[in-house]
TINU-906567 format. One line per field, with one value per residue (C-alpha): residue in one letter; x, y, z; residue number from 1. Coordinates in nm, 2 decimals. Each point is the difference from the previous one (the first is absolute). Layout:
# residues N
r <- (A  ...)
c1 <- (X  ...)
c2 <- (Y  ...)
c3 <- (Z  ...)
k <- (NUM  ...)
***
This chain:
# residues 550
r <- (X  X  X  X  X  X  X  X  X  X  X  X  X  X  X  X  X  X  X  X  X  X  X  X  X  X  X  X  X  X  X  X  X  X  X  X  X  X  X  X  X  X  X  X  X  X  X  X  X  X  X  X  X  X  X  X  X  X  X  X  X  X  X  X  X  X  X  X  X  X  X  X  X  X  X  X  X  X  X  X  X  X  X  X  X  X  X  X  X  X  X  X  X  X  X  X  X  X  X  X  X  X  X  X  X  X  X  X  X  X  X  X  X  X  X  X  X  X  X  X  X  X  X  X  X  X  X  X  X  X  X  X  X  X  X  X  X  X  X  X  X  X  X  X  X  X  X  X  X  X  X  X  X  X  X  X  X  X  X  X  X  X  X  X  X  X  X  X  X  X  X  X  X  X  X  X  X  X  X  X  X  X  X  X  X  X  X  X  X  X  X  X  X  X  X  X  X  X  X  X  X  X  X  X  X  X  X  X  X  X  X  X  X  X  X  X  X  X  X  X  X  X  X  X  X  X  X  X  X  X  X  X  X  X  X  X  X  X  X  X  X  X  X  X  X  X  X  X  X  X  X  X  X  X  X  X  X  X  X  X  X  X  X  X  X  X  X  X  X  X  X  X  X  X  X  X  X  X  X  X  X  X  X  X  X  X  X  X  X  X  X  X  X  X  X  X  X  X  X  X  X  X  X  X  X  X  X  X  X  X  X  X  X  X  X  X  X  X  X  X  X  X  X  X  X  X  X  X  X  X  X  X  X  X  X  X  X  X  X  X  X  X  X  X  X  X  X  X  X  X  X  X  X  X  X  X  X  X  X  X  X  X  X  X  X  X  X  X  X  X  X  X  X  X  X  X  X  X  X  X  X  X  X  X  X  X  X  X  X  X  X  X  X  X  X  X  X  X  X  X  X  X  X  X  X  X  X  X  X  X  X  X  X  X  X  X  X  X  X  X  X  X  X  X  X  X  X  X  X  X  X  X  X  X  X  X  X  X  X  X  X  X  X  X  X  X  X  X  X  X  X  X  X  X  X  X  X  X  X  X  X  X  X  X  X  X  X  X  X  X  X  X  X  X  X  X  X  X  X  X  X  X  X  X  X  X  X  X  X  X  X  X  X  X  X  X  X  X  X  X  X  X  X  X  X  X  X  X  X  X  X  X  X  X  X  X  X  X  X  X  X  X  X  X  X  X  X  X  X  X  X  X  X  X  X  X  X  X  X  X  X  X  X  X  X  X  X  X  X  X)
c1 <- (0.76  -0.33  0.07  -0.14  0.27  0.26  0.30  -0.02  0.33  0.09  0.06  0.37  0.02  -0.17  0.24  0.28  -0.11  0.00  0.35  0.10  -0.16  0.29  0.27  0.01  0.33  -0.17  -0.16  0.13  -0.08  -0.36  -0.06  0.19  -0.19  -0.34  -0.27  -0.05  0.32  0.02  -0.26  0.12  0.33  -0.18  -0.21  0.28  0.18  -0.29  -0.08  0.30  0.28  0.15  0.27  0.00  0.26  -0.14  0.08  -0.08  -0.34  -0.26  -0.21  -0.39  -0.04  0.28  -0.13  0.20  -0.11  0.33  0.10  0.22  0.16  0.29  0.10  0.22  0.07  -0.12  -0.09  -0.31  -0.26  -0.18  -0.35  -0.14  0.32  -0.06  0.18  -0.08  0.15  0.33  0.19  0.22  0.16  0.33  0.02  -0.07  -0.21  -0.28  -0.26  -0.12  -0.32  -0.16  0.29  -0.02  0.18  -0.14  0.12  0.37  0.20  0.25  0.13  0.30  0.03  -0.08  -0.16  -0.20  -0.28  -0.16  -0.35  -0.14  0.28  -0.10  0.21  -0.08  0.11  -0.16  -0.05  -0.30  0.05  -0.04  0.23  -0.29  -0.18  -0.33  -0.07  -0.15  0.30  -0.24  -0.02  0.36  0.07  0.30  0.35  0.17  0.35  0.02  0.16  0.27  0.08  0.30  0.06  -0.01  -0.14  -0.21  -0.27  -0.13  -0.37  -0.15  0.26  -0.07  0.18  -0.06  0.01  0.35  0.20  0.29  0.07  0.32  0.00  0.04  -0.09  -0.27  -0.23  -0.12  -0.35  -0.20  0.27  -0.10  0.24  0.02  0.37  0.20  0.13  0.32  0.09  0.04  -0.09  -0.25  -0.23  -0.27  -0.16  -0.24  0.15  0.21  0.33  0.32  0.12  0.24  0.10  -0.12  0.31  0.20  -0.10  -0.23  0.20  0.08  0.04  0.12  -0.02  0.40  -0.18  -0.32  0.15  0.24  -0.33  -0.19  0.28  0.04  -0.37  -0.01  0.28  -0.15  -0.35  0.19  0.16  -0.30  -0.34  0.00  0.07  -0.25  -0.26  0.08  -0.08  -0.35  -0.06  -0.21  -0.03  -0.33  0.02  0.16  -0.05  0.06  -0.14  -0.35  -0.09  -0.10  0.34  -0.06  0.17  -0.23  -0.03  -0.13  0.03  0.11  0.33  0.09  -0.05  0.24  0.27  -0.05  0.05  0.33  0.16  -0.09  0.12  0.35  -0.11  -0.03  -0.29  -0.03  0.18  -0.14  -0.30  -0.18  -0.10  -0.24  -0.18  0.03  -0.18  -0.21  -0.15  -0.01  -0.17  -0.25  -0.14  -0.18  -0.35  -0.09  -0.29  0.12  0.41  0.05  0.24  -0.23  0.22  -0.15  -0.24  -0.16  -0.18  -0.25  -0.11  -0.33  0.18  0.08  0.39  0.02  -0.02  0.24  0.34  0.16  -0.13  0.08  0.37  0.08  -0.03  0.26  0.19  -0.03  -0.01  0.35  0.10  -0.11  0.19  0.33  -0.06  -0.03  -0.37  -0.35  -0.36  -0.16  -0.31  -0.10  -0.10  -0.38  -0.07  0.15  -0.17  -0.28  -0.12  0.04  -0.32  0.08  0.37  -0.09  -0.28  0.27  0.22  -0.21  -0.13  0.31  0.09  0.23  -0.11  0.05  0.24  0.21  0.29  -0.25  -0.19  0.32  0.11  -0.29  0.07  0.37  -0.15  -0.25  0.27  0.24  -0.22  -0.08  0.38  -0.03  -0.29  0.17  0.35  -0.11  -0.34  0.00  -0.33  -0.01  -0.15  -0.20  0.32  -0.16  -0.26  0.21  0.21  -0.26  -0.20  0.39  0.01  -0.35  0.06  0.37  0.00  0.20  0.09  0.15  0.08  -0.18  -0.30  -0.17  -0.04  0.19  -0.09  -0.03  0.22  0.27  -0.01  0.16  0.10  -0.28  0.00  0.35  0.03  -0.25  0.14  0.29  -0.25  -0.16  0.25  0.20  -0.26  -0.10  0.20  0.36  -0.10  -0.14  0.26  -0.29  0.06  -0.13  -0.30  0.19  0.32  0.10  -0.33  0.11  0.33  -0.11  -0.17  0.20  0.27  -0.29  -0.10  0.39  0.02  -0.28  0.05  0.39  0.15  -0.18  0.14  -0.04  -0.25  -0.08  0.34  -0.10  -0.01  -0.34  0.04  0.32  -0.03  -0.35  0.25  0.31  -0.17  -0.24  0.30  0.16  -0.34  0.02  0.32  -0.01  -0.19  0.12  0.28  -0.19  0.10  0.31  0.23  -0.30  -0.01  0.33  0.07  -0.32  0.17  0.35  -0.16  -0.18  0.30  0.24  -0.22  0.00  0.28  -0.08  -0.31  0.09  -0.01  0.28  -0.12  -0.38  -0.05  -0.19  -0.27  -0.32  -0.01  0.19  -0.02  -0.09  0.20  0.09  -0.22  0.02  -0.29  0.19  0.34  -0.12  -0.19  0.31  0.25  -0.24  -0.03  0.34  0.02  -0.21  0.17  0.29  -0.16  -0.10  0.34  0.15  0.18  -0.22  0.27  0.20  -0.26  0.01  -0.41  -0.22  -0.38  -0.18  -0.35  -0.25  0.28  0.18  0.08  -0.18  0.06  -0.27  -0.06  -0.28  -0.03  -0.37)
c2 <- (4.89  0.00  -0.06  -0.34  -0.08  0.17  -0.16  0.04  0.17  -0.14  0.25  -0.11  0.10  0.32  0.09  -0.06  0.16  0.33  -0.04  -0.01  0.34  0.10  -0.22  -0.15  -0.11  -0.29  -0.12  -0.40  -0.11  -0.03  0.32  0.12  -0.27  0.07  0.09  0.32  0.09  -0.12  0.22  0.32  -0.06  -0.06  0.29  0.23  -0.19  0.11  0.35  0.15  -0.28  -0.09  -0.19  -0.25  -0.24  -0.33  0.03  0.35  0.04  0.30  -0.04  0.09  0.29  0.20  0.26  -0.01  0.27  -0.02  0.07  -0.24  -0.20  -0.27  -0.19  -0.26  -0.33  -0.05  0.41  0.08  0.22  0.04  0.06  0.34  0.12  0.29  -0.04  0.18  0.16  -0.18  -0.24  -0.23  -0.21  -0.24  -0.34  -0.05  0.38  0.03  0.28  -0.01  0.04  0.34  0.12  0.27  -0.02  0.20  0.15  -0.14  -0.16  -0.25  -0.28  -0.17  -0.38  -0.03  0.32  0.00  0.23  0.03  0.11  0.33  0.12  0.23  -0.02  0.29  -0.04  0.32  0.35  0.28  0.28  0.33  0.25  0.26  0.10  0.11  -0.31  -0.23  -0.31  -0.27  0.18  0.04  -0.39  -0.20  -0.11  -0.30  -0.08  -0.29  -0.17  -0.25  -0.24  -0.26  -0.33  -0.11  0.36  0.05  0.22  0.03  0.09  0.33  0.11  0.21  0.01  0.25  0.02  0.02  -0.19  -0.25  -0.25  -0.18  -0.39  -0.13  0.34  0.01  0.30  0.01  0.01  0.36  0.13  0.25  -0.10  0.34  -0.07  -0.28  -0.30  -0.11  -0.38  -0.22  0.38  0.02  0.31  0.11  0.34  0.30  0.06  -0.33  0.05  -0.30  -0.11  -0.27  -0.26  -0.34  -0.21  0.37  0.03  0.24  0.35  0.04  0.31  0.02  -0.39  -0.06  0.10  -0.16  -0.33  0.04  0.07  -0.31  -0.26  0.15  -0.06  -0.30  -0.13  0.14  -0.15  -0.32  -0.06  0.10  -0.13  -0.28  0.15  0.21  -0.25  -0.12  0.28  -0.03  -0.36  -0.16  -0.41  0.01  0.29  0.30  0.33  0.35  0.37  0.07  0.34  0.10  -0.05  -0.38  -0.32  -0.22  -0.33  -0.04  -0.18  0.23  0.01  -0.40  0.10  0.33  -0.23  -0.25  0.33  0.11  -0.34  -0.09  0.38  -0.16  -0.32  -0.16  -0.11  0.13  -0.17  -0.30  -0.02  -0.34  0.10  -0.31  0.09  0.39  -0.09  -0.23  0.28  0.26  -0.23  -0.06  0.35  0.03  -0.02  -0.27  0.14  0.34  -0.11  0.33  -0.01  0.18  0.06  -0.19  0.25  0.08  -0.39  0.14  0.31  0.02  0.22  -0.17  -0.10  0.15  0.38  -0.08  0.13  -0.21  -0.33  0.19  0.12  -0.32  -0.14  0.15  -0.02  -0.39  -0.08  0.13  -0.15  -0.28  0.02  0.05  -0.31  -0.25  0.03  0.17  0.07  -0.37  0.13  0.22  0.35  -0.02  0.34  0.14  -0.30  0.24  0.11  0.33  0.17  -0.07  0.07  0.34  0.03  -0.07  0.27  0.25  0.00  0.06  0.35  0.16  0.30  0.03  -0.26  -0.09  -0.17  -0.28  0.00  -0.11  -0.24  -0.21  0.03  -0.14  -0.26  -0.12  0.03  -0.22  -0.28  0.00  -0.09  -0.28  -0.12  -0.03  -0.11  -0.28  -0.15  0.13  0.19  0.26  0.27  0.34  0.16  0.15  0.17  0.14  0.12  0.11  0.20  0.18  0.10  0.14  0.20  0.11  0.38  0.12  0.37  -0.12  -0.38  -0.17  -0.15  0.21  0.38  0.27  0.02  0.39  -0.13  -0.17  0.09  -0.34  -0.18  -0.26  -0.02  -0.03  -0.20  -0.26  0.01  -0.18  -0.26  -0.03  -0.05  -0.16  -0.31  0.04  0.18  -0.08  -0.36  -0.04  0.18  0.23  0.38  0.22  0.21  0.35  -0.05  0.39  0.16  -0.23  0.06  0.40  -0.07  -0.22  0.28  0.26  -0.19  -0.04  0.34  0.14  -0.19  0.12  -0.31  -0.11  0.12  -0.11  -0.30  0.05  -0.15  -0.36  -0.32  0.03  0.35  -0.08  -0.34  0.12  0.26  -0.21  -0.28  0.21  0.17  -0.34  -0.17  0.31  0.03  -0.34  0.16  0.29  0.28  0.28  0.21  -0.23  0.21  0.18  -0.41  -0.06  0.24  -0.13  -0.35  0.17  0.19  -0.32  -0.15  0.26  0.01  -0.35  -0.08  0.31  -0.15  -0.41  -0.06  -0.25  -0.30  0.13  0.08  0.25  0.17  0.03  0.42  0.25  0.03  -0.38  -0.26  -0.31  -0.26  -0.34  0.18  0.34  -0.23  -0.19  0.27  0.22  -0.28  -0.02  0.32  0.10  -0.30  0.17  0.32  -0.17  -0.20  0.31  0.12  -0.29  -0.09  -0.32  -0.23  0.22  -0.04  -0.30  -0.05  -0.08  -0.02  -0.30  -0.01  0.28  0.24  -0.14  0.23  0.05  -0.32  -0.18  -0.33  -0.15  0.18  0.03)
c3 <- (-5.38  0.21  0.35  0.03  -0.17  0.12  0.18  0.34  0.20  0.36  0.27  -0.01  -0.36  0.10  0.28  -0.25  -0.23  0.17  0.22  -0.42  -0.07  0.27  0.01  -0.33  0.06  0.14  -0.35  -0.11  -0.35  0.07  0.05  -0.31  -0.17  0.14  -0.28  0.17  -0.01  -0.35  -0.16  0.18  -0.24  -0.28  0.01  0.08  -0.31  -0.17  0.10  -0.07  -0.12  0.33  0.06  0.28  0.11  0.07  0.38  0.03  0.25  0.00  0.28  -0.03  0.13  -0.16  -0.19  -0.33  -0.28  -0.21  -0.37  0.03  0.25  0.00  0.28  0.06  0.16  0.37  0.01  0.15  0.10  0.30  0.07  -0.01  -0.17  -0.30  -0.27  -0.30  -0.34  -0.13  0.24  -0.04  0.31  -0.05  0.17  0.37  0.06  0.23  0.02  0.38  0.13  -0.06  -0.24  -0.30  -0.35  -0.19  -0.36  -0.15  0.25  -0.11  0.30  -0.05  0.19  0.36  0.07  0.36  -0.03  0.38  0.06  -0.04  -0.20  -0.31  -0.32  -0.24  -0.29  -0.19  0.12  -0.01  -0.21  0.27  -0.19  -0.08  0.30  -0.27  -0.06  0.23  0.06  -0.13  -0.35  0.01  -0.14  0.10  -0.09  0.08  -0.01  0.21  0.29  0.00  0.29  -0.07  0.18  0.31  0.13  0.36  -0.01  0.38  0.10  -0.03  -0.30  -0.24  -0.36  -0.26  -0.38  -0.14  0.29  -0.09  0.33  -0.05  0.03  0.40  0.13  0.29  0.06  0.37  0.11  -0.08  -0.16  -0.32  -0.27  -0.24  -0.18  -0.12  0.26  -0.12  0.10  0.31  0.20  0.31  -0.08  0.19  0.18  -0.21  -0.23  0.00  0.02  0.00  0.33  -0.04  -0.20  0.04  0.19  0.14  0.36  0.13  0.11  0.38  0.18  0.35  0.05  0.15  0.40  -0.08  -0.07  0.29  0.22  -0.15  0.07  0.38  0.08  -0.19  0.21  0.35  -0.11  -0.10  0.33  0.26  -0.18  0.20  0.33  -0.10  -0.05  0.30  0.25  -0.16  0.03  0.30  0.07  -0.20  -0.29  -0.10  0.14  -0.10  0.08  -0.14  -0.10  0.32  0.12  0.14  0.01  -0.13  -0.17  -0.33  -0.34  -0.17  0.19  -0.06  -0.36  0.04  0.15  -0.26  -0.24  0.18  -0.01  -0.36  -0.08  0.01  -0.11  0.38  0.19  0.42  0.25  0.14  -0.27  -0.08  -0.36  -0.01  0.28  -0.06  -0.33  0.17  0.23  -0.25  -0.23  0.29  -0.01  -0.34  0.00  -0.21  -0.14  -0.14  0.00  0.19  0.32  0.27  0.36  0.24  0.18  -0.33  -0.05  0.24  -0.15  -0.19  -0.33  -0.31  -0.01  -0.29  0.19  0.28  -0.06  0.21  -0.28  -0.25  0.07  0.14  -0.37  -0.07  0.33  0.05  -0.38  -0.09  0.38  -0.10  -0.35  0.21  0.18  -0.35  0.03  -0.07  0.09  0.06  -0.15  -0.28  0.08  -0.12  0.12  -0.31  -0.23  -0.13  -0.31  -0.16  0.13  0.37  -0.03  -0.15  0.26  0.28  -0.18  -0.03  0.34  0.14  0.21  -0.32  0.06  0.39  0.10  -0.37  0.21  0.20  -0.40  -0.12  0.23  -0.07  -0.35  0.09  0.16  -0.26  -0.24  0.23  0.07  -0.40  -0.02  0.28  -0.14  -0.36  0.15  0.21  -0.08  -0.38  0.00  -0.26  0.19  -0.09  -0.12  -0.28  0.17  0.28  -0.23  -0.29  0.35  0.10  -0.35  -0.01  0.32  0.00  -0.01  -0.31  0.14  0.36  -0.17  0.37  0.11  0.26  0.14  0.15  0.38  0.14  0.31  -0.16  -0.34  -0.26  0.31  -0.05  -0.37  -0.01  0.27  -0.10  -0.40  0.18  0.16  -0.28  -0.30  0.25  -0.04  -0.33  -0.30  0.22  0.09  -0.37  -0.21  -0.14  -0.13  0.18  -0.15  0.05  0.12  -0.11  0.21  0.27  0.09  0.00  0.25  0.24  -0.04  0.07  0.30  0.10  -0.03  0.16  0.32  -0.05  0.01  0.31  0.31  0.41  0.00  -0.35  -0.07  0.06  -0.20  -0.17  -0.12  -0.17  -0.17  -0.15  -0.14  -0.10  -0.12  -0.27  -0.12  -0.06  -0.18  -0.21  -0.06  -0.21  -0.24  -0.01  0.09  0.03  0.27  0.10  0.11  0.29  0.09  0.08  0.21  0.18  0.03  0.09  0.29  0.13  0.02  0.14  0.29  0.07  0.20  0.24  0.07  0.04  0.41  0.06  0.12  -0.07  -0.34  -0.16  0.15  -0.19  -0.01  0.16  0.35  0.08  0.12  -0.23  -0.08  -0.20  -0.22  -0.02  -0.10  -0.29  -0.16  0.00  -0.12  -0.29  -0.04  -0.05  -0.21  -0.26  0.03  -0.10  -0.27  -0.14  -0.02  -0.19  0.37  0.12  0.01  0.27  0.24  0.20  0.04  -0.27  0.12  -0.13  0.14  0.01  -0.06  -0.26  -0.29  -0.31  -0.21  -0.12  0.17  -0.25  -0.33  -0.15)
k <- (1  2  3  4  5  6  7  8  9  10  11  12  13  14  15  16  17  18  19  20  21  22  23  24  25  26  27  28  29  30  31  32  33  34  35  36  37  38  39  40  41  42  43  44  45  46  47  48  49  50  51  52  53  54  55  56  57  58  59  60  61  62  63  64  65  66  67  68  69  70  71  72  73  74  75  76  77  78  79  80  81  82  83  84  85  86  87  88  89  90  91  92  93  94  95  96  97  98  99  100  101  102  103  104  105  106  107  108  109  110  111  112  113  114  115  116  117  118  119  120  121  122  123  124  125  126  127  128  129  130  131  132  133  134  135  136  137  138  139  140  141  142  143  144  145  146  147  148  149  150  151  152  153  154  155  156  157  158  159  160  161  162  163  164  165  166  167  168  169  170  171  172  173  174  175  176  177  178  179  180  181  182  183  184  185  186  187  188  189  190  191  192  193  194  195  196  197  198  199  200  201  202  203  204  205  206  207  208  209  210  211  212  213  214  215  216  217  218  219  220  221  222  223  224  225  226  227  228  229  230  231  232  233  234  235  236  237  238  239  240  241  242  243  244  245  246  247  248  249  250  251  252  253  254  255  256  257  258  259  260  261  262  263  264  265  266  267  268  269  270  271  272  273  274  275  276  277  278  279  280  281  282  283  284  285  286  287  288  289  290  291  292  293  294  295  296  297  298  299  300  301  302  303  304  305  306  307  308  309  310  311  312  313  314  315  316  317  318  319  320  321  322  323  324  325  326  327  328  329  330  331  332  333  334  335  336  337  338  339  340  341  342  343  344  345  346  347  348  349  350  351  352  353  354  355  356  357  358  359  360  361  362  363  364  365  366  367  368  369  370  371  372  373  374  375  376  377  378  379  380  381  382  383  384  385  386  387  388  389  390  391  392  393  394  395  396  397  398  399  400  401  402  403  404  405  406  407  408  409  410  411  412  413  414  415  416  417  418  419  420  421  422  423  424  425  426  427  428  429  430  431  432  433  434  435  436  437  438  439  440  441  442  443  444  445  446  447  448  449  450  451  452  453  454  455  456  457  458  459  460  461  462  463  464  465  466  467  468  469  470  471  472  473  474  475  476  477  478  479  480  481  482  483  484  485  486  487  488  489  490  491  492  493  494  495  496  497  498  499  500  501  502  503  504  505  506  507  508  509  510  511  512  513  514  515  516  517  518  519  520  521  522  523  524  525  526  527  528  529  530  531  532  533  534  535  536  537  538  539  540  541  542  543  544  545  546  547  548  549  550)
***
């Protein structure tokens, strides 16, 4: 067809037809029925005798070089997925995004494939050592995966594996042996570590629990007191970092935190006109919530912290209250060049914890921006750039510093999955490299101790071991004792009548307060033990559940 001819495609079809190459999920009849679509069937029909359920959907850019396939109804195959040799997939399978099958591997009903995980279903010969591995051929004996099975990101399966129907394998785990039914496997090599339905084991948990109800109970009774020895007339106050009362926005929003922790609002607050004010601070024209000295300065919003964090900060306030941004955040409406541009100019190598809060805060108002004005936002590209630039030996974005080691990196992988692969429900790229590292970093600043023991240090420990931990249990155990010690120091450091201070060696603060109730919250998350604790955060340090899936 000469291209005079040719049918012309609107930029909506366009769009759509690359959020398919991804989430093909999406597709309706049209797209199943598309001629496209269509032909791609027939010519694999052709090529090697497939065998295509009606409903079954390939996107474009798959890269299928099969003997023979056979898939069912409503399976489907994602774009830039490998799939190659002889594969057969039941009813309702899906190959994610940059996924490998490769040789025989045979998938009951309902198998979840997610991205980048690598299937092998045939082996290298390597037995004689003269005689290059190449020359040596290969055997294959073949995988099988029954129904209704989980395999999580990064796996890898090798020839000759069984996986019993129901069973779920957890994110990077290397599956070398059989996986009997309904069983939770993961780690290198993988090994079982429950079954599905028996509750995860608990060591040591009788005191811990005893200790969560007791603070819950004391934080119960004097949040609002609390909240009030740090409210004026006209705001909120609380001690700065220098050791200041001072007002600021960010404390309204911390009280708003405290109170909604256990499902209250402050004493005393009109939630219209709270929102009403809160509302009043975004800048129209970039949807970013500047504190009031900042109009006035000649830098683009965009680099001031303060607009930045206080997406977040007001945002989820303003979620507490019944309500959202009043405008869209067009500072993160750009396309994939400047986003990447924006990215890549940021300080990862000197200063990874401010590089990731950014990121946190693109990736937050991306949510906003989806959740209450329905603008389909650069996901895609932020998430295609963390990909690119995740490193696979530490599992972070960003550099070792010669002063303080990880702290940065590890500090600002909290900021930034916080906003992105937490607030999504996205894997993580290296979930195995990264939780090394967080326990390197734990370790190497032993446990944090004086005013290294404060709020920041420890949730940008707790909360990565949580995110992590939901795709895999690698290293478990070295966890929870992290989240036991958290909490065994709690009550010891909770000022009746004050709160929590933010370190060691401060005096409390409405700042200091609801980081630590969240913080312990997560520790106790981790540890099965969430509903013992009488605080649950629900703004910017709420746990790691998705609030708007991709």
């Amino acid at each position: 067809m000469d291209q005079a001819n040719s049918p012309k495609v609107s930029a909506s079809d366009e769009r759509e037809g690359r959020r398919l190459q991804y989430l093909p999920w999406e597709r309706i009849a049209a797209d199943l029925d598309h001629r496209a679509h269509l032909a791609r069937k027939a010519e694999l029909r052709r090529s090697c005798g497939a065998e295509l359920a009606e409903t079954s959907y390939i996107a474009e850019n798959a890269a299928i070089f099969t003997e023979s396939l056979r898939m069912g109804e409503r399976s489907w195959i994602a774009g830039h997925a490998l799939v190659r040799g002889d594969v057969i997939l039941g009813d309702d399978c899906s190959i994610n995004p940059y996924a490998c099958v490769s040789g025989k591997v045979s998938c009951g009903n309902g198998v979840r494939i997610a991205s980048h995980a690598s299937i092998v279903g045939f082996n290298h010969g390597f037995d004689d050592p003269d005689r290059p591995i190449h020359r040596q051929g290969v055997v294959s004996i073949g995988i099988v995966i029954g129904n209704d099975v989980w395999i999580g990101a990064n796996c890898v399966i090798l020839d000759g594996v069984t996986i019993g129907n129901g069973a779920v394998v957890a994110g990077g785990a290397v599956v070398t042996q059989d996986i009997p039914a309904l069983a939770i496997a993961g780690g290198v090599p993988a090994k079982v570590l429950r079954s599905r339905g028996a509750p995860a084991k608990k060591s040591g948990i009788g005191e811990i629990e005893d200790q969560l109800v007791r603070l819950g109970q004391k934080a119960r009774e004097q949040w609002p007191d609390i909240l009030a020895h740090w409210k004026t007339p006209e705001a909120y106050e609380s001690l700065e970092a220098d050791g200041v009362r001072r007002p600021a926005i960010r404390h309204l929003c911390d009280a708003i935190e405290i109170a909604a922790g256990f499902d209250q609002l402050p004493p005393g607050l009109d939630a219209a006109q709270t929102v009403e004010r809160l509302q009043g601070l975004q800048d129209r024209e970039t949807g970013l919530f500047p504190e009031a000295h900042s109009r006035a300065q000649e830098w683009a919003l965009k680099e001031d912290p303060k607009a930045l964090y206080n997406v977040l900060s007001i945002g989820y306030a303003l979620e507490l209250l019944g309500s959202g941004p009043q405008h869209p955040i067009q500072a993160v409406q750009i396309d994939a060049q400047e986003l990447e541009q924006w990215l890549s100019a940021l300080p990862w190598s000197s200063r990874a914890w401010h590089a990731g809060s950014v990121v946190d805060a693109i990736g937050t108002a991306m949510y906003f921006n989806a959740r209450y004005f329905g603008i389909k936002g650069p996901w895609q590209a932020l998430f295609e750039w963390l990909s690119r630039n995740a490193n696979g030996v530490s599992g972070l974005w960003g550099e070792p510093t010669a002063l303080e080691g990880w702290l940065q990196p590890v500090n600002g992988f909290y900021r930034l999955t916080r906003g992105t692969y937490a607030q999504f429900g996205m894997p993580l790229p290296h979930p195995l490299a990264a939780i090394e590292t967080v326990h390197l970093n734990y370790r190497n600043h032993k446990g944090f101790v004086a005013e290294k023991y404060n709020a920041c240090n420890l949730l940008d420990t707790i909360h990565p071991l949580l995110l992590i931990g939901r795709q895999t249990d690698y290293r478990r155990t070295d966890g929870e004792a992290i989240a036991r010690g958290l909490i065994s120091r709690a009550l010891d450091r909770w000022w009746d009548g004050g709160g929590f201070p933010f370190a060691d060696g401060c005096e409390p603060s409405l700042q200091g307060t609801e980081m630590w109730l969240s913080v312990i919250h997560l520790a106790a998350d981790f540890l099965g033990l969430a509903d013992q604790f009488a605080f649950v955060p629900k703004g910017v340090h709420r746990t790691a559940t998705p609030g708007l899936g991709l």
